[in-house]
LUMMAR-16162 format. One record per residue: residue in one letter; x negated, y, z of N, C-alpha, C in turn. Coordinates in pm, whole numbers, plus 50000, padded with zeros to 5 digits. Each point is the difference from the previous one (the first is absolute). Layout:
<kolmis>
AXYZXYZXYZ;...
</kolmis>
This chain:
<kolmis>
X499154988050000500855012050000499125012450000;X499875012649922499595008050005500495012250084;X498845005650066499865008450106501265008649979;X500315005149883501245008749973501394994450029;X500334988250008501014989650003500134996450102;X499295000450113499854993150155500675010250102;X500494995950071500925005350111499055007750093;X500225007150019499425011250159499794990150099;X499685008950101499734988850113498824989349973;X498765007649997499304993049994498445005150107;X499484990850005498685001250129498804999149858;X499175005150020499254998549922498234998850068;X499564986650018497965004750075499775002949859;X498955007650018498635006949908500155014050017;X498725007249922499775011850002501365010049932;X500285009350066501355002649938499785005049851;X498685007149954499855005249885500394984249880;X499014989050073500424991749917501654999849963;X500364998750115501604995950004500695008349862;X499825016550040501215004949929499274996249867;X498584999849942499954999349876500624988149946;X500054991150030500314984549980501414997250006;X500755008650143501694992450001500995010049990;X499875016050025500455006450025500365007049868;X501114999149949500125007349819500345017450064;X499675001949878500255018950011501605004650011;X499625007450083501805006150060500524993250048;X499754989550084500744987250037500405005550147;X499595010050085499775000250140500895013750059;X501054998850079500495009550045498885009050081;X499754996050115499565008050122498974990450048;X498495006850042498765001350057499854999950053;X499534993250123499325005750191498504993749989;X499495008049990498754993050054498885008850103;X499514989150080499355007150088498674992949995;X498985009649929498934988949984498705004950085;X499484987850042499285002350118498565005949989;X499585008050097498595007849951499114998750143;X500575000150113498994998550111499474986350024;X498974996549998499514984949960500764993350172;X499025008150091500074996850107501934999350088;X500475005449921501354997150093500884993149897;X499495000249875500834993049932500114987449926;X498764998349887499404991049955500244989050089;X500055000250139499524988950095501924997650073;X500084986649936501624996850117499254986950121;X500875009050137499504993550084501084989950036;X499474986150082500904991250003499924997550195;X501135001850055500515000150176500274982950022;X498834995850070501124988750070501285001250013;X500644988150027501144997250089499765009050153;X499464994350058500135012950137499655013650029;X499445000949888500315016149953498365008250080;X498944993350029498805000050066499015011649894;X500505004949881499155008649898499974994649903;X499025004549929499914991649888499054991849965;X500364984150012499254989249964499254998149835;X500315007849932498984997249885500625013649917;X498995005349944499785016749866499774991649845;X501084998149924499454997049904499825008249907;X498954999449942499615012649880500484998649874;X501015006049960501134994749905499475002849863;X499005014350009499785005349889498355003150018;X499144996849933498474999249951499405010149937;X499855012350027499115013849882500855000749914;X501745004650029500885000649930500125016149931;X499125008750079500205017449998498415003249973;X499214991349970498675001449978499565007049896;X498995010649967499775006849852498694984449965;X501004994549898499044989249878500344996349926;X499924988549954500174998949857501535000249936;X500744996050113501664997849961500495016050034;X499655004950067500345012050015499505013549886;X498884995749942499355006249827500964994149932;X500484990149989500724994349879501625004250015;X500465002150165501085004249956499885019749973;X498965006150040500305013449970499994997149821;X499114990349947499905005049881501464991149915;X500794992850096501254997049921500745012750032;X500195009450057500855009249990499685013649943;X498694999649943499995005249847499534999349902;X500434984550001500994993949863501235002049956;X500695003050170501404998450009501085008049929;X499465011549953500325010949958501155008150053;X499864994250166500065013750033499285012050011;X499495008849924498895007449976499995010350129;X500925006950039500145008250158499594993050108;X500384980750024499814994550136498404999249975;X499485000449878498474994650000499415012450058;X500685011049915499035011250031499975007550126;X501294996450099500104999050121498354993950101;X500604982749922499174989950078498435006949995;X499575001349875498915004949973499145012250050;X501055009450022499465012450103499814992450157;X501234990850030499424996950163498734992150006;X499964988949888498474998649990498915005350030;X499835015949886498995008450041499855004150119;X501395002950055500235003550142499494998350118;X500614980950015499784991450098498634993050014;X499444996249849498634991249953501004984849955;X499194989149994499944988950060500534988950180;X500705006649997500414994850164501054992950008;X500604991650102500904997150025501425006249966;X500035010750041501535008249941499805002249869;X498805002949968500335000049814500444986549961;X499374985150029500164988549989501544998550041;X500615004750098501364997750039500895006549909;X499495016549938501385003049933499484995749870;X498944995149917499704989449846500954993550003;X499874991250122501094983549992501325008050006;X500475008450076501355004350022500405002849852;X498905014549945500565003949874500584992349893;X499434983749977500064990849886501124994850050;X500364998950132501534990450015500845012849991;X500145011250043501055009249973500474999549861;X499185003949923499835000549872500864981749951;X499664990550029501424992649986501294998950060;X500085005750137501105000850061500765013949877;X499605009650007500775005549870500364995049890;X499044990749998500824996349869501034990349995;X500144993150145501014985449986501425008550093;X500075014350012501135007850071501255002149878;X501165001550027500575002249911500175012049934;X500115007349924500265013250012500995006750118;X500704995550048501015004250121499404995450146;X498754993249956499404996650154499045009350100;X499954992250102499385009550099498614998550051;X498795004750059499234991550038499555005750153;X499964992950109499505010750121498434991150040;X499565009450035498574994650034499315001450135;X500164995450090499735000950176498334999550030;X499665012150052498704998750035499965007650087;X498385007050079500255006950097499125012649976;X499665006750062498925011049962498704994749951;X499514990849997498704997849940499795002949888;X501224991649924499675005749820501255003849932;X500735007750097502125000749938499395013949937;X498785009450021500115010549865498984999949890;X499704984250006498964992249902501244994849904;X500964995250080501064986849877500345010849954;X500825013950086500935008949912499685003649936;X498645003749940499415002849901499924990949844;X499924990550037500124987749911501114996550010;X501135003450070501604991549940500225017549915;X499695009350019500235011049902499714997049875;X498564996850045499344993049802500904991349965;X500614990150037500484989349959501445003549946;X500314999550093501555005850021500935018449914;X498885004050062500335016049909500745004350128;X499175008250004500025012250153501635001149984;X500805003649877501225002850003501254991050073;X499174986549981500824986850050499864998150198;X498875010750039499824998650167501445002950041;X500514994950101501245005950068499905003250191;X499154990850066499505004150157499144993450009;X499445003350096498934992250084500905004350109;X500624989550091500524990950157499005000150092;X499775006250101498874999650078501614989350125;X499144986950034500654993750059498975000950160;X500924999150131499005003550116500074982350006;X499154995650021499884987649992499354995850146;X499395003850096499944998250155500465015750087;X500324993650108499535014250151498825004850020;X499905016750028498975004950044498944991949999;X498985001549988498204993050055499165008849978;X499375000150104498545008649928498504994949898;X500145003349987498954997149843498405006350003;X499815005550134498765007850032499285006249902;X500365014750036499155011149954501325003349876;X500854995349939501225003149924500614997850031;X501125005749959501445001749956500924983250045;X500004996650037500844982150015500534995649872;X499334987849934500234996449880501494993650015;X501355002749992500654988850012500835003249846;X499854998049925501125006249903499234995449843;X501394992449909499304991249927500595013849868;X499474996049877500955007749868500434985549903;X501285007249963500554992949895499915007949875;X499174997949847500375007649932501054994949880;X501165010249994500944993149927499945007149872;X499884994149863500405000149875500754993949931;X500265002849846501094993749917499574999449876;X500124991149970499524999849849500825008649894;X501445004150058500095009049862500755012450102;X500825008449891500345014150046501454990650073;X500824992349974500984992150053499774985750057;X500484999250143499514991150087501184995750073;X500474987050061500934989650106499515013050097;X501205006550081499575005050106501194996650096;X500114997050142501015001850057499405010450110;X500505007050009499735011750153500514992450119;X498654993050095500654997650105499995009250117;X500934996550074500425005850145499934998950113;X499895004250084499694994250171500885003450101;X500744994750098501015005450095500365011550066;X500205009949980500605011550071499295000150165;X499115010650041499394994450160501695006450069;X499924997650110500785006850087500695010350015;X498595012949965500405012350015500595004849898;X500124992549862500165005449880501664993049979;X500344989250053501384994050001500545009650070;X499645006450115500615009450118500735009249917;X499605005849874500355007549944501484997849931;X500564985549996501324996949936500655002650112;X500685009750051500585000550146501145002249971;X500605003149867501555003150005500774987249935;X501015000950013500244986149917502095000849966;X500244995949958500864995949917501294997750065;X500885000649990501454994450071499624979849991;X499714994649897499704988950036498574991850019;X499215012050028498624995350108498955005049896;X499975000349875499045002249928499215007350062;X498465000650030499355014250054499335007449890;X500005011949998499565010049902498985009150009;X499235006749971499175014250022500655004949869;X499595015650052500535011849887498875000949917;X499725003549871499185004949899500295011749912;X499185008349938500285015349944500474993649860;X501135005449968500205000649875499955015349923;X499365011150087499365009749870498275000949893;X499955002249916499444997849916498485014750028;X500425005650132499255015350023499054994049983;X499015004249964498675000250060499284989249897;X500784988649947499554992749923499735008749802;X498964992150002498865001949853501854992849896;X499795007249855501044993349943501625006750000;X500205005150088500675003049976501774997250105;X500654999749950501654993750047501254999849936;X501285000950089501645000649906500435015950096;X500055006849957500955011750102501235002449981;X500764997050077501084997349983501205005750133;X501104999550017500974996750114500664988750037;X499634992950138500854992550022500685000050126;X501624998150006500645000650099499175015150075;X499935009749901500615009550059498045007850065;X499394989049957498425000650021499484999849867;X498925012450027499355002549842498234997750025;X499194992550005499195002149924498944994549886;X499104992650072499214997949887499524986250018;X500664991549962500164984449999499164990749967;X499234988350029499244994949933500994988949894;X501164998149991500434991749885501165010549994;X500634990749850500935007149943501094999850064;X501355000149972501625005350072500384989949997;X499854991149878500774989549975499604988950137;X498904998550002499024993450146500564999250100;X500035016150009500315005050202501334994050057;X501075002449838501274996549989500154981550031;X499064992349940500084986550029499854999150159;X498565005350013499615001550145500475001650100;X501325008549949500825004850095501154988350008;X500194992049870501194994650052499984985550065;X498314994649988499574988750071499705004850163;X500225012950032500205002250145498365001550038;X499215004349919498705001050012499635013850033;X500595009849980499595018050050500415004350072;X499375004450097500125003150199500315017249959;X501005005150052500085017650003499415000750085;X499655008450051499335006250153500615010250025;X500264999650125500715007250102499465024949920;X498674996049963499655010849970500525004249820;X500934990249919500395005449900498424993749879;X499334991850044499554991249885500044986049980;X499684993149929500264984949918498404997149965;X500374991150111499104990850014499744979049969;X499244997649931499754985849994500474993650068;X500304983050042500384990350072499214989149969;X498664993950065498954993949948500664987650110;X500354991949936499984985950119499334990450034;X499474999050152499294991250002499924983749940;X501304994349989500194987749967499635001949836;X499415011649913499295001149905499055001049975;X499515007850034498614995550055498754993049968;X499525003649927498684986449975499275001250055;X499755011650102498904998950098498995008649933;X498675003950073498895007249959498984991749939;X499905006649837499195000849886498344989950067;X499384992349986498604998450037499145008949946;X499214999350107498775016249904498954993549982;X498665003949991499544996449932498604989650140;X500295009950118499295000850135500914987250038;X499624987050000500414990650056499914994450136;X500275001450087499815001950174500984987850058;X501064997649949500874992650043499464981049992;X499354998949926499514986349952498734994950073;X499814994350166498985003050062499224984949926;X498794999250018498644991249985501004983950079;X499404989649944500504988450095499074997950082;X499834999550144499465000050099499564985350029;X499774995350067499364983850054501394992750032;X500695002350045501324998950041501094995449895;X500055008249900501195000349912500304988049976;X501284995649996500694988049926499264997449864;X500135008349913499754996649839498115000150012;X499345003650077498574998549984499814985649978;X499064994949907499374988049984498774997050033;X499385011250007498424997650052498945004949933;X500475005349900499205005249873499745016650050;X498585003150035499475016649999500555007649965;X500604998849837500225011449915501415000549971;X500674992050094501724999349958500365011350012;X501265003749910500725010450042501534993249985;X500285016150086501784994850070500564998949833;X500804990350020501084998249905501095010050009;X500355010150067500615011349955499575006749939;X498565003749974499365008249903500124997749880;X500034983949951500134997349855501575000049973;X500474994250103501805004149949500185013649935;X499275010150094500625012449997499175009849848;X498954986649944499985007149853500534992349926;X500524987650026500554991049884501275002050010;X500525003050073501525007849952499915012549922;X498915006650053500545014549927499554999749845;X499004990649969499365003849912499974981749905;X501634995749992499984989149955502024994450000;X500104992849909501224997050039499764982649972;X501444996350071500364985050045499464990249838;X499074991550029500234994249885498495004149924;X498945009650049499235006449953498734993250043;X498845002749897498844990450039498785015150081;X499774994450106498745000650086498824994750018;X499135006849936498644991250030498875010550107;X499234994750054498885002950105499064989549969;X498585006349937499164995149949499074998950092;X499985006050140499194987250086500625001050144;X501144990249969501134995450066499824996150116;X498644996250058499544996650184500624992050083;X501185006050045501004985450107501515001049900;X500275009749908500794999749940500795007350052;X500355013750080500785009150022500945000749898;X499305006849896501095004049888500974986049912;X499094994349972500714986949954501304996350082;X499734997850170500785002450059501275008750007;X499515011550025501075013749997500594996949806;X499624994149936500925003049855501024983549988;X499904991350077500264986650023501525002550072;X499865011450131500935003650072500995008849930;X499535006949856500695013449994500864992149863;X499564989349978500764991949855498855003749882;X499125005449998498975003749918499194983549937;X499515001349909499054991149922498865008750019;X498774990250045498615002450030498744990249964;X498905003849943498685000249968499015003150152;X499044988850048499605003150095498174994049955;X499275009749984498394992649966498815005850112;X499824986050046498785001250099499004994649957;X498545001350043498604995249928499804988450146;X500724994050069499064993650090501414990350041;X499714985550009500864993050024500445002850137;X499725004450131500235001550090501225008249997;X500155013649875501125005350050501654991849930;X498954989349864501744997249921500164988250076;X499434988750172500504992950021500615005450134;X499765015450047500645003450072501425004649933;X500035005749885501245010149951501074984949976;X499314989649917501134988549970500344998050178;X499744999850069500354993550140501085009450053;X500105017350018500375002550016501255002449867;X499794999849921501215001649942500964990549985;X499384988750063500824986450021500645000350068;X499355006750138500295003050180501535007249958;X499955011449936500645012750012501494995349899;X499404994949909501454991949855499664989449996;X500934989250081499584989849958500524996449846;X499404992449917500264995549872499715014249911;X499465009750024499505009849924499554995049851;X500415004249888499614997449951498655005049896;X499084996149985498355007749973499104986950005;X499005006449845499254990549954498125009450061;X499134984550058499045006149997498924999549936;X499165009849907498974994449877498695002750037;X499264990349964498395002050011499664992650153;X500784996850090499544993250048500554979750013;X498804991550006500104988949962501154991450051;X500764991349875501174999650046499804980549930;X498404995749980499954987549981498714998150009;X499824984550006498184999150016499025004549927;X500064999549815499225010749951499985013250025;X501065009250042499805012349991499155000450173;X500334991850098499505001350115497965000949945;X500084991349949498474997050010499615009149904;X500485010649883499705009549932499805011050133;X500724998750102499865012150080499024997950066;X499404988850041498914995050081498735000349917;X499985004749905498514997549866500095019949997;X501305006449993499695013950003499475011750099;X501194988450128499535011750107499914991750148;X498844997350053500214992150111501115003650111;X499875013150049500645007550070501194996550019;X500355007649848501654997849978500504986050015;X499434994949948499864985350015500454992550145;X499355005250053499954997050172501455005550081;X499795012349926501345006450072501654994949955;X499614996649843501424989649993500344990050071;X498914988749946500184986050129500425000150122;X499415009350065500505004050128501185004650005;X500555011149919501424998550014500774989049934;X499914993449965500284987249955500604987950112;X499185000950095500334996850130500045000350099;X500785015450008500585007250114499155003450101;X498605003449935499375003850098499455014950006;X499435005550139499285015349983498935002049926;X499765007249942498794998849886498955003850120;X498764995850010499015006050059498465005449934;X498845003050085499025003249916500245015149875;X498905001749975500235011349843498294993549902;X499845008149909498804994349916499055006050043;X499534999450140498665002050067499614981950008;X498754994349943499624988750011499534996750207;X501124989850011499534996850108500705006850151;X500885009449908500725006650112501254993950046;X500354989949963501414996450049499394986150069;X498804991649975499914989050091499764988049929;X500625000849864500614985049959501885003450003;X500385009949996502095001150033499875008849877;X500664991649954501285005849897500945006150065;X500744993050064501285001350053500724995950141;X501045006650061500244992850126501414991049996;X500294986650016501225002649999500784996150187;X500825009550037500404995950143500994990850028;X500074996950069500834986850016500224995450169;X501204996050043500404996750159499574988450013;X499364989450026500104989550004501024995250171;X499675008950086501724995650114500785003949953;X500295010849897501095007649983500525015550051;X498685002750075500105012950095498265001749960;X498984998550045498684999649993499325007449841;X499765011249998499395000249847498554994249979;X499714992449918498614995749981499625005649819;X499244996449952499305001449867499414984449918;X500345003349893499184987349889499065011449956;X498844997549924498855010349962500404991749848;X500175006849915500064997249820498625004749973;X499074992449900499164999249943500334998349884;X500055009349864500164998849856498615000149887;X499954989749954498994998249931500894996549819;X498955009149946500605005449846498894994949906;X499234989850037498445000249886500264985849993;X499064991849880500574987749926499504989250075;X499235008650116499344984550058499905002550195;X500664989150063499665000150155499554989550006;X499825002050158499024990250077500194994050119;X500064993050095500004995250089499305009450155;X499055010849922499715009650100501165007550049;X500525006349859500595006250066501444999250068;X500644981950032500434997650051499915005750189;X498754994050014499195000150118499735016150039;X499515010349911500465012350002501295007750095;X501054994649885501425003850038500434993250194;X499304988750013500034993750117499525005550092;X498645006949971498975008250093501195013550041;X500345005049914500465010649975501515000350118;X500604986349979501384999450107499484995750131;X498594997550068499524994350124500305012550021;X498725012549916499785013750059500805004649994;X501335006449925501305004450053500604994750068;X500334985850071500824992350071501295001149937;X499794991749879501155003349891500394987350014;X501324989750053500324990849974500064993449873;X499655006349877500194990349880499605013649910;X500134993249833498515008049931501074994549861;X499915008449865500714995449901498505005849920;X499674987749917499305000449853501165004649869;X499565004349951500695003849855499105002549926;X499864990049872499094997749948500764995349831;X499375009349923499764995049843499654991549940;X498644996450028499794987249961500764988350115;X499424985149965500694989450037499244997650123;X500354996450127499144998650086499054986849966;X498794997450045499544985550010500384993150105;X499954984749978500144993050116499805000150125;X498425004749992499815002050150500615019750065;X499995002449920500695017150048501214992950102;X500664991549880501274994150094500084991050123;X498604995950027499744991950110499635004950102;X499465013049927499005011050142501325004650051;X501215004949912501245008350009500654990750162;X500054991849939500594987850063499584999450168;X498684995349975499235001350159499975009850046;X500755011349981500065015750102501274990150096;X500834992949967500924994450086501445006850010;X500665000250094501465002249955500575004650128;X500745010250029500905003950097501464999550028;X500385000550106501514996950048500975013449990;X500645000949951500865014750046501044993850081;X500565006850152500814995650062501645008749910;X499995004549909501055007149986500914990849922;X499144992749934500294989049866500194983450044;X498834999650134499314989750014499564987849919;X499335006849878499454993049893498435005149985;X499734993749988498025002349983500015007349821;X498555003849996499675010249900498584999049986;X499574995349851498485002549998499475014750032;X498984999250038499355016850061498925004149855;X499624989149897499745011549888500314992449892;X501175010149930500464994549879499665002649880;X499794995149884499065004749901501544994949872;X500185012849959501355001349877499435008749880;X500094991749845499135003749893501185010349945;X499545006149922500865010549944501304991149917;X499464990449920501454992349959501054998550068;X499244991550105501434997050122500295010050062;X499635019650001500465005350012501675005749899;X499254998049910501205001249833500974989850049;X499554985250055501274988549999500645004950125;X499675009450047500395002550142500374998350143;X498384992450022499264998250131499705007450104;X500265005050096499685014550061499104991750188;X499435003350008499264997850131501554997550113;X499274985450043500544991550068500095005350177;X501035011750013499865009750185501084996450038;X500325000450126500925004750051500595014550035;X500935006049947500465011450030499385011649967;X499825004549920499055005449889500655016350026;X499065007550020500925014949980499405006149867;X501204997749927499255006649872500245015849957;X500445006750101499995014150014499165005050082;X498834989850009498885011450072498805010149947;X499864995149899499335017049903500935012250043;X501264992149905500985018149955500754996450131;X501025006450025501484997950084500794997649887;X501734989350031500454998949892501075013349955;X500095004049930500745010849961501394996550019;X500905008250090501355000850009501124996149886;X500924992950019500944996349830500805013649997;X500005001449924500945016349944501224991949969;X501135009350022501375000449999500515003349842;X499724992349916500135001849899500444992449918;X500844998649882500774988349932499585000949861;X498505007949953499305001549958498874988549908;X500334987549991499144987950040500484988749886;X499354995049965499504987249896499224988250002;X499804994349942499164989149999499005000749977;X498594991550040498435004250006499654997749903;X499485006049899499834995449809498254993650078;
</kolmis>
């Protein structure tokens, strides 16, 4: 089936530039969120919390000299002028001279070459918002001008995104920008609204023979640019903001208040009301705290009211959403809830086996396809010949375990992965996962993985392994011996060794009571009738 022919709702691993060139046809895409990451140190890196919530048991380094000035970062400044956008180059090209060679030049290269396709896969009626923070939000605006055409800017949203802090020696950083554009002069807009506070309802104080409450409003035209109707009515003359025929309706739907002083006045009712306009200063939408229900565990989450509150305004029911580096899947989320069709592309398996989990959690039977990551034994072992890493970090979610370690050699121990498990049924303990991705093992590193569960006091140890084990791997496996869980009261080998096939036939490590929501938390089910079958 070709990319043009395939249903929304789709997860996509790889680099997103790959993505849109490859699946994404031109004009195909309502509305944009992306928030792409630039601080190595708070972002690049998702941290993973035990079960008892003790800090964080393992930093994995998701992303490798991703913002680096070298060779991929020369090749994409010099794809974007090719691109012919001739303004974004000559933009890019002055910050060059500007900046040199550095990291932020390296960050807005890569940015410039994916903008430059996100325009092009928008529809003409689409939208695009772009979330960043002061580091480089008057680096992008510069380059979504080139791209976009200064004429197409419509706000930048300064959202307060934490409380007060001090930030020593400045100003308290808490406050993120959204910059919003459109690809053409006509755009999906809905104006949303926010509840009336207190003092401003206070103001409907008169009300109706049958309860309606009202405030008064001016119906003269003084003072206003433009002009008016001047006229007499009932005996009152002046200078009107609508015509006679109007006042006359107005009057006979019981809508124009006389006043005691001899003028005619409006009848605004509250039960009409849509409430106050959103501006642009977003204050109402606080940060998710450690606490929150909808937090999963992910650094860089944001509240799911934030993406509601642009995918309504700037999208209708039925409309496709994509976020090109989609993280725990906020937006995917927020467009899942709103009836929207969505595009979600992450570069690191960690975030598309968190987003499928939660979008499972949240709809069950959702329906959404996921591409690029291995979905049979050749493509598994294609991923294991490309990228060890990634490699590692699938398997492991594969069977329900915490990913551990990052690609510092030697820093995780011998652990892949944790997976937890009760064996009374109350007690949390650990299996230590060891993933091996290369064409040949050994019997060491059986004995390894063994060493490895004495020194953690890990009741049991899972091999996952590509190639085929040898005989004796399985004999060494064997002589680690076997434990009792009182919860089951059935015994359990303590190190199990499962090849990637019998992962495909679907074999999963032999525990008792397995918590397989201990990376993420599981995401809440939404109240929604929204829902399909799992393609």
């Amino acid at each position: 089936m070709s990319s043009a022919n395939r249903p929304a709702n789709h997860l996509y691993y790889g680099d997103n530039l790959d993505v849109l060139r490859r699946d994404i046809p031109p004009g195909s895409v309502d509305l944009i969120y992306l928030d792409p990451p630039f601080n190595s140190n708070a972002t690049y890196n998702i941290l993973f919390r035990s079960p008892a919530g003790t800090g964080a048991d393992a930093q994995i380094e998701a992303f490798a000299d991703t913002w680096h000035w070298n060779d991929r970062a020369e090749d994409a400044f010099d794809q974007v002028a090719r691109s012919g956008h001739t303004k974004a180059f000559d933009l890019l090209n002055a910050m060059r001279g500007f900046l040199g060679d550095n990291d932020m030049m390296a960050y807005l290269a890569m940015m410039a070459v994916r903008v430059v396709e996100l325009h092009r896969v928008l529809k003409p009626t689409g939208s695009l918002y772009l979330h960043c923070d002061s580091t480089a939000s008057h680096y992008l605006k510069l380059l979504l001008d080139g791209i976009f055409g200064a004429e197409h800017y419509r706000n930048e949203v300064i959202w307060k995104r934490t409380t007060a802090h001090a930030d020593g020696g400045r100003w308290g950083r808490n406050l993120d920008t959204l910059l919003f554009y459109t690809r053409g002069a006509q755009h999906v807009w809905h104006a949303p609204y926010t509840a009336y506070d207190a003092d401003y309802e206070a103001r409907f104080r008169q009300s109706d023979a049958d309860g309606r409450q009202w405030m008064d409003d001016n119906l003269t035209a003084k003072g206003l640019s433009g002009g008016g109707y001047t006229y007499a009515y009932k005996g009152i003359t002046s200078l009107w903001r609508m015509p006679e025929e109007t006042m006359r309706r107005l009057d006979a739907e019981g809508r124009l208040h006389f006043t005691r002083a001899g003028g005619i006045r409006l009848k605004r009712y509250l039960d009409e009301a849509k409430g106050m306009p959103v501006q642009a200063l977003w204050a109402d939408i606080p940060a998710l705290n450690s606490q929150a229900q909808e937090r999963l565990g992910y650094p860089t989450q944001k509240p799911l009211a934030l993406l509601e509150r642009i995918i309504a305004a700037s999208s209708n029911e039925g409309d496709v959403v994509l976020d090109p580096f989609c993280g725990c899947g906020t937006a995917v989320h927020a467009a899942q809830k709103l009836g929207r069709q969505w595009i979600g592309i992450d570069v690191t398996h960690l975030a598309i086996s968190l987003i499928e989990k939660r979008m499972q959690a949240a709809f069950p039977g959702v329906a959404f396809t996921v591409e690029g990551t291995p979905r049979d034994l050749a493509s598994a072992e294609d991923l294991a010949r490309r990228d060890k890493y990634q490699f590692q970090w699938w398997a492991v979610s594969m069977v329900d375990a915490m990913p551990f370690g990052g690609r510092r050699k030697g820093a995780d121990g011998g652990i892949d992965g944790i997976i937890y498990f009760k064996p009374d049924g109350r007690r949390m303990e650990k299996a230590l996962v060891s993933v091996k991705g290369g064409d040949h093992v050994g019997v060491q590193m059986i004995r390894d993985l063994h060493s490895t569960m004495e020194r953690e006091k890990a009741p049991a140890g899972v091999f996952l392994t590509k190639a085929m084990p040898t005989k004796a791997m399985e004999k060494e496996a064997a002589s680690v011996g076997r434990f009792r869980a009182e919860a089951t009261g059935k015994t359990y080998s303590r190190l199990q060794i499962i090849t990637l096939a019998e992962l495909f036939a679907g074999k999963r490590p032999d525990l008792p009571y397995v918590d397989a929501n201990a990376a993420f938390r599981r995401a809440a089910r939404e109240a929604t009738d929204r829902q399909g079958a799992l393609l």
